[in-house]
C-alpha positions as CSV (number, residue, x, y, z in Angstrom):
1,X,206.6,-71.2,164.8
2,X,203.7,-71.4,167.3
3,X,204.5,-72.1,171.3
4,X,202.5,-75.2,171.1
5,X,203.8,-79.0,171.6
6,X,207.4,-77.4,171.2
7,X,209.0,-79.9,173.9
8,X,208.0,-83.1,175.0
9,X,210.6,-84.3,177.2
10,X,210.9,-87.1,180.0
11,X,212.4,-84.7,182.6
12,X,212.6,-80.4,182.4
13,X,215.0,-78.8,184.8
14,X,214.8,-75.1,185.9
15,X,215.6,-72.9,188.2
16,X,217.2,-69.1,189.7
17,X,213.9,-67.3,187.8
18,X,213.6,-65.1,190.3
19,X,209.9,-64.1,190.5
20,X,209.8,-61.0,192.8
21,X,212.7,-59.4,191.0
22,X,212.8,-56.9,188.4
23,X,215.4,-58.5,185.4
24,X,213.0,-61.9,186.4
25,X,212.7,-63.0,182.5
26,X,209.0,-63.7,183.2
27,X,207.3,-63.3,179.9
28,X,210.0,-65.8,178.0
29,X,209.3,-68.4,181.0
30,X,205.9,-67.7,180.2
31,X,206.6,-69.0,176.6
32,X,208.7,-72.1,177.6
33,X,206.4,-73.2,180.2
34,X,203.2,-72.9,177.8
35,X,205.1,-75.0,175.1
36,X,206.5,-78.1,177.2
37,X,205.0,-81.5,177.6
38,X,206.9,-83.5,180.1
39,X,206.1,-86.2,183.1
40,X,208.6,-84.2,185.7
41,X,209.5,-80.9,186.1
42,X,211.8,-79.8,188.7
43,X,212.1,-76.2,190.2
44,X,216.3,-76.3,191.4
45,X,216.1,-73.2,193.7
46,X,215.8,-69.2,193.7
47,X,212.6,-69.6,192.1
48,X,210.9,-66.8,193.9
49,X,213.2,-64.2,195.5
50,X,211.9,-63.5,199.0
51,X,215.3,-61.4,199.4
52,X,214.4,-58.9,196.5
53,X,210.6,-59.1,198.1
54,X,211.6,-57.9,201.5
55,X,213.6,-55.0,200.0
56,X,210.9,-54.3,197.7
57,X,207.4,-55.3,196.9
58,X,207.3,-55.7,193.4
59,X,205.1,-58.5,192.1
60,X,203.5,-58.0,188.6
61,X,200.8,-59.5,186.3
62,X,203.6,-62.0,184.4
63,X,205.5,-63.4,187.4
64,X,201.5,-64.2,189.2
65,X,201.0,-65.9,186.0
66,X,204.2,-68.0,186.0
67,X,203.0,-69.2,189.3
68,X,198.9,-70.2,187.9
69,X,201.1,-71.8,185.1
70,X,203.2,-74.0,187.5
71,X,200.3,-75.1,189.2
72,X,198.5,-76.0,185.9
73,X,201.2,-78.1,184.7
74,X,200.6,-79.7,188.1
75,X,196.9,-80.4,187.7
76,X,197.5,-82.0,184.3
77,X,199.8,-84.8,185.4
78,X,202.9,-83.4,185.7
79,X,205.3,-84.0,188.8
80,X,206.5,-80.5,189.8
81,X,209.0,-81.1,192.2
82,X,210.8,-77.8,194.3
83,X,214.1,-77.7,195.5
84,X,214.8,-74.3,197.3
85,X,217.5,-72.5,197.1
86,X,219.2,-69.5,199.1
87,X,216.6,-67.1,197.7
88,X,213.7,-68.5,198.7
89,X,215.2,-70.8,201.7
90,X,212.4,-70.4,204.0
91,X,211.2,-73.2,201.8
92,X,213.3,-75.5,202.9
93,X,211.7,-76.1,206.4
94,X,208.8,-77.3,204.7
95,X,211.4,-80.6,203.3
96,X,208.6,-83.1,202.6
97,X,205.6,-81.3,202.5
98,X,203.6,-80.3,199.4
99,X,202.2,-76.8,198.3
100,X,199.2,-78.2,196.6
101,X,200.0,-80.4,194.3
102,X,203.5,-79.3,194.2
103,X,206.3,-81.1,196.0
104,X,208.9,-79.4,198.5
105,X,212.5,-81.6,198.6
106,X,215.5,-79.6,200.2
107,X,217.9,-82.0,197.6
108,X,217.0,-84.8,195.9
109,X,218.4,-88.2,194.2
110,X,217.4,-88.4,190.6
111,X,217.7,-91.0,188.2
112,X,217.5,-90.9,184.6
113,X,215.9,-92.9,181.9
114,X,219.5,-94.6,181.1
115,X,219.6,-95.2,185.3
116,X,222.5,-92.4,186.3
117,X,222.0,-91.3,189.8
118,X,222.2,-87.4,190.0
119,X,222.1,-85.1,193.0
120,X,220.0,-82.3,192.5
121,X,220.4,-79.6,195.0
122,X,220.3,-75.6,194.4
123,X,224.3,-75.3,194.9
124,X,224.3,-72.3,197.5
125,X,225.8,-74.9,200.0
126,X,228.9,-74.8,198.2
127,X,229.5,-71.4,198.4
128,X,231.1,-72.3,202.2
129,X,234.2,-73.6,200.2
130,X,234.9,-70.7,198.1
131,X,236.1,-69.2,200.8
132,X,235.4,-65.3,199.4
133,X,236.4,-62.1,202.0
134,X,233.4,-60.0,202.8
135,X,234.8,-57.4,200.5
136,X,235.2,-59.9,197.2
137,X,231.4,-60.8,198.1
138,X,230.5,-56.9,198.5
139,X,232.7,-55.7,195.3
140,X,230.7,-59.2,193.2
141,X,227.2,-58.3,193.8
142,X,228.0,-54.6,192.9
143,X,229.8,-56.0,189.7
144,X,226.7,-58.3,189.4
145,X,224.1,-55.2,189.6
146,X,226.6,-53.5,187.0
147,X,226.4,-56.4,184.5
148,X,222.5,-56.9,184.7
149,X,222.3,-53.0,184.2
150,X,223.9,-53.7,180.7
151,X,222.2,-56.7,179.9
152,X,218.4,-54.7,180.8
153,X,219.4,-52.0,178.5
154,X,221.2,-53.8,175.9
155,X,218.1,-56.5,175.1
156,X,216.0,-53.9,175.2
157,X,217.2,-51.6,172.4
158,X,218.0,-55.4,170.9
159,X,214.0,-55.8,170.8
160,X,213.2,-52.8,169.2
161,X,215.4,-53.7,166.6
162,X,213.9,-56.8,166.3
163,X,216.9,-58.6,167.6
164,X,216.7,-61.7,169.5
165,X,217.9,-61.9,173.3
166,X,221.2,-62.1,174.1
167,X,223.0,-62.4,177.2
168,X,225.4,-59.9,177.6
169,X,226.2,-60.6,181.6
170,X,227.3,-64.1,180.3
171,X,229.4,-63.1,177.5
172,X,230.8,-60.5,179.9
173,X,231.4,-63.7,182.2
174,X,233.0,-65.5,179.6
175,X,235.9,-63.2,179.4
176,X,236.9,-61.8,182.7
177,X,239.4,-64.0,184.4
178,X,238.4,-63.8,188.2
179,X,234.3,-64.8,186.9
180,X,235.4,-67.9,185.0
181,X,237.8,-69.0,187.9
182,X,234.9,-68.6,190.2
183,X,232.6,-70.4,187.7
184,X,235.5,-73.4,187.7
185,X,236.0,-73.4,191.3
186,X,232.0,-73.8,192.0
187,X,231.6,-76.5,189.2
188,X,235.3,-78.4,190.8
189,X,233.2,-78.3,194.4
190,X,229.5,-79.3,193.0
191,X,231.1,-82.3,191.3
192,X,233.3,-83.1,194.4
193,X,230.5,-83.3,196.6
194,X,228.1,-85.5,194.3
195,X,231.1,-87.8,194.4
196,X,231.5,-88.0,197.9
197,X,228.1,-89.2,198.1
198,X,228.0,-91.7,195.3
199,X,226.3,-90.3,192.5
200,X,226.9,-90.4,189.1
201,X,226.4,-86.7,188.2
202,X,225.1,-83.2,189.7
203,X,222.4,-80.9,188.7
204,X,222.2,-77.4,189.9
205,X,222.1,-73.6,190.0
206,X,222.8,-71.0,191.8
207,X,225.4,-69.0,189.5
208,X,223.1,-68.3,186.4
209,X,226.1,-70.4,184.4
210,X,224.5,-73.0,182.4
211,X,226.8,-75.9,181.7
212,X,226.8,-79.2,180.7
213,X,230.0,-81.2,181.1
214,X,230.3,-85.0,181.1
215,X,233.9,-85.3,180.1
216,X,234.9,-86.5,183.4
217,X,233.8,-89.4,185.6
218,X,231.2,-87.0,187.4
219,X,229.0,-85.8,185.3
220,X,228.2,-81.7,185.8
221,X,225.0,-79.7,184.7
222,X,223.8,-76.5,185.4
223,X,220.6,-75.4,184.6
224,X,221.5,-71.9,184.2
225,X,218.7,-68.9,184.8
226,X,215.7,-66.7,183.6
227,X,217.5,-63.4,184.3
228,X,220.2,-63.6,182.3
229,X,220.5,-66.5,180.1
230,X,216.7,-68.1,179.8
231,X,217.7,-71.1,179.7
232,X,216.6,-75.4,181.1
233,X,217.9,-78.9,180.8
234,X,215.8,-81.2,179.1
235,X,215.9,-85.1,179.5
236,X,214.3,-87.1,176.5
237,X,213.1,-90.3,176.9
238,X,216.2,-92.0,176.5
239,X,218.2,-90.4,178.9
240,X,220.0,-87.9,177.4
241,X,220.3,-84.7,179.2
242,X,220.6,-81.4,176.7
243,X,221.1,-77.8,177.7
244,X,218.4,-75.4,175.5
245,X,217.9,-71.6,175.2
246,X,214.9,-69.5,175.0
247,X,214.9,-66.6,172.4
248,X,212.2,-63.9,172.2
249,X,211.6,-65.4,168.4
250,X,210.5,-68.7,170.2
251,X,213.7,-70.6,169.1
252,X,216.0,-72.6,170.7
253,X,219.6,-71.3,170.5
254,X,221.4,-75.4,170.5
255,X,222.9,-77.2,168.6
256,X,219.6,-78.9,167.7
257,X,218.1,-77.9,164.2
258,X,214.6,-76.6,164.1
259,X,213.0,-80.2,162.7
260,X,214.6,-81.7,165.6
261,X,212.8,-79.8,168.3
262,X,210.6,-82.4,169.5
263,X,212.6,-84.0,172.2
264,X,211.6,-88.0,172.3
């Protein structure tokens, strides 16, 4: 399967990638953004991570190239739209302005081809109602550090033996209860608050979760990450929001069959 033509989709949603950091899953973003086609592409947030930068400069070949790629898909037609997140929120007093031909929004209203209005905002603003002591938030990011540890090493002996990337943080996730009631309470507040405001769904970050829930009245997607879980939402041209995954064989882990790639 070649990286060519693999997507061609109305709307692509990404975001938490991280550039500046050293589990940044640049050369697979490098993949995904080389094989999509679409007419908008929006950035949700924590795209490049001034935090890791200021502790420590390190910015290599791939995540420079991620950056020449964005601005590429820019020159070529499509709309590249950025929505900051907490990462890279000195961003956000540039609300309104471009960067070249690329678009700075601090949230945005959305609508898709099927005419659902969806707020898209990076999702750090709702981390004021989880309500966390300073020692749950000290004790999570050591967890965190712990977890992408794992998931460096594990991928990495995974590649030698030819093994396609797997996310080991997010099966680790998956099964500790104090994660997935954190996961739930961030999802209950993101959907509460695009609610509040009148729209028919949210899409967002922040939590390198990706979800996709419409089973309720508010419809709830998460685009997920390129640290730990490489993945995007895709919008086809009818409407239909999917949640993909990006392997190192250049496959999408979905439940889409291979034929069925070309999103239109």
């Amino acid at each position: 399967m070649t990286v060519s033509s693999l997507i061609n989709a109305r709307t692509i949603f990404i975001s938490d990638v991280h550039l500046g950091f050293k589990d940044c899953k640049a050369d697979y973003l490098y993949q995904f953004l080389s094989s999509i086609k679409c007419e908008t592409l929006y950035l949700v947030g924590d795209i490049v991570d001034l935090w890791s930068l200021k502790r420590r400069l390190f910015w290599p070949e791939e995540h420079y190239r991620i950056l020449l790629k964005l601005y590429e898909l820019a020159d070529q037609g499509t709309r590249v739209i950025y929505v900051p997140g907490n990462h890279d929120d000195p961003l956000r007093r540039f609300d309104g302005q471009r960067f070249g031909s690329i678009e700075i929004i601090h949230e945005h209203e959305f609508r898709t081809a099927k005419d659902q209005r969806f707020l898209i905002m990076h999702g750090d603003a709702m981390d004021a109602y989880m309500k966390h002591s300073w020692l749950t938030k000290w004790a999570g990011d050591l967890a965190y550090d712990f977890l992408l540890f794992l998931n460096r090493w594990s991928n990495r002996l995974r590649k030698v033996s030819g093994r396609p990337f797997y996310s080991l943080a997010g099966q680790v996730k998956d099964n500790i209860r104090g994660a997935k009631h954190a996961i739930y309470r961030y999802k209950t507040e993101c959907k509460a608050e695009a609610k509040r405001r009148g729209f028919d769904g949210v899409i967002c970050g922040h939590i390198h979760y990706p979800e996709y829930d419409d089973a309720t009245d508010v419809v709830y997607a998460n685009t997920g990450d390129w640290i730990e879980n490489c993945s995007a939402l895709i919008e086809d041209f009818s409407g239909e929001l999917k949640l993909l995954h990006f392997s190192d064989r250049l496959e999408w882990r979905s439940s889409v069959r291979e034929e069925q790639l070309q999103v239109a």
